[in-house]
N, C-alpha and C positions, 0 to 999 in steps of 0.2 A: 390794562396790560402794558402797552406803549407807554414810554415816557419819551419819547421824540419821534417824530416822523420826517418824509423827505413833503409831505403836503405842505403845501406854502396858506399862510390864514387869508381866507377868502379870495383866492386865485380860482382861476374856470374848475371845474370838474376833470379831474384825472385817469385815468384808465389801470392806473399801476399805484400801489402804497407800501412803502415800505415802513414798518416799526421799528425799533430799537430799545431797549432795554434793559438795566440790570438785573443778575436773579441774587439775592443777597444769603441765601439758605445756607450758603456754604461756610458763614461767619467774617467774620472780617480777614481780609487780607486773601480771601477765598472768595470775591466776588466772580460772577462769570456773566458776558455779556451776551446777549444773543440778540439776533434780528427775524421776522418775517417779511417776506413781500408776499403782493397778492398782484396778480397780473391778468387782465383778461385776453385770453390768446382764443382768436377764433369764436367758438363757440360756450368755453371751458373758463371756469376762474382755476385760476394755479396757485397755491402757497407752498413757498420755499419756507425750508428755516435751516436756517443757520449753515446752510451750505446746498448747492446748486444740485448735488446729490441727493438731497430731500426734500425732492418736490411732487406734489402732491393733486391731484387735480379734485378739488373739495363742490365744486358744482357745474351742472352742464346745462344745453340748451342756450344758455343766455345772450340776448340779444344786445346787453346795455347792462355797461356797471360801471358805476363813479363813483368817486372819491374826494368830500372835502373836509378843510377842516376850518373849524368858526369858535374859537374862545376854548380853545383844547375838546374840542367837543371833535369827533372824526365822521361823519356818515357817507353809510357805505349805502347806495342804493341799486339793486340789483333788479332787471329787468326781462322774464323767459316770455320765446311765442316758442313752445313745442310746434317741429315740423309737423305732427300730425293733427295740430287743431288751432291753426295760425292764427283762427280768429277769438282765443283762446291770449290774450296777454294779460299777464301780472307783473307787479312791481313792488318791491317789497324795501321798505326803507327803514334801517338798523343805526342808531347811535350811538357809540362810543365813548365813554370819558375815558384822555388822559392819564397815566399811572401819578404821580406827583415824582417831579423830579429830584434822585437824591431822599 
């Protein structure tokens, strides 16, 4: 989906990612660009898109979620302990390819 991000290649783990994107459907000269972020605040991962107005809170619990990125590859890895069963953790690690740029 991304064809850029603000993730730097093989920098520490991040807490926050932003995408960016062309959508081309609308024909040439009709391109429109949009972005998402994903933030972890508190408890909660958040994704905006495309304006601060549309944000979303897409998972909870989470104790840990990062962000890298390695040869346009992006992985997101996401970490819950539910307060009701703390000894109860999972972690769940998601890879991404790059959209190609252009």
């Amino acid at each position: 989906m991304g064809q850029s991000t603000d993730l730097l290649e093989g920098a520490l783990p991040a807490n926050e990612m932003t995408l960016v994107w062309i959508d081309f459907t609308g024909g040439v000269g009709n391109e429109l660009s949009h972005y998402v972020t994903y933030t972890h605040s508190g408890t909660e991962l958040l994704r905006e898109y495309d304006s601060a107005d549309n944000t979303t809170i897409v998972a909870r619990n989470l104790t840990d979620v990062r962000f890298t990125l390695s040869n346009d590859l992006v992985t997101v890895t996401l970490t819950s302990t539910p307060e009701r069963a703390p000894r109860s953790t999972v972690t769940r690690t998601y890879v991404i390819e790059m959209r190609a740029r252009g």
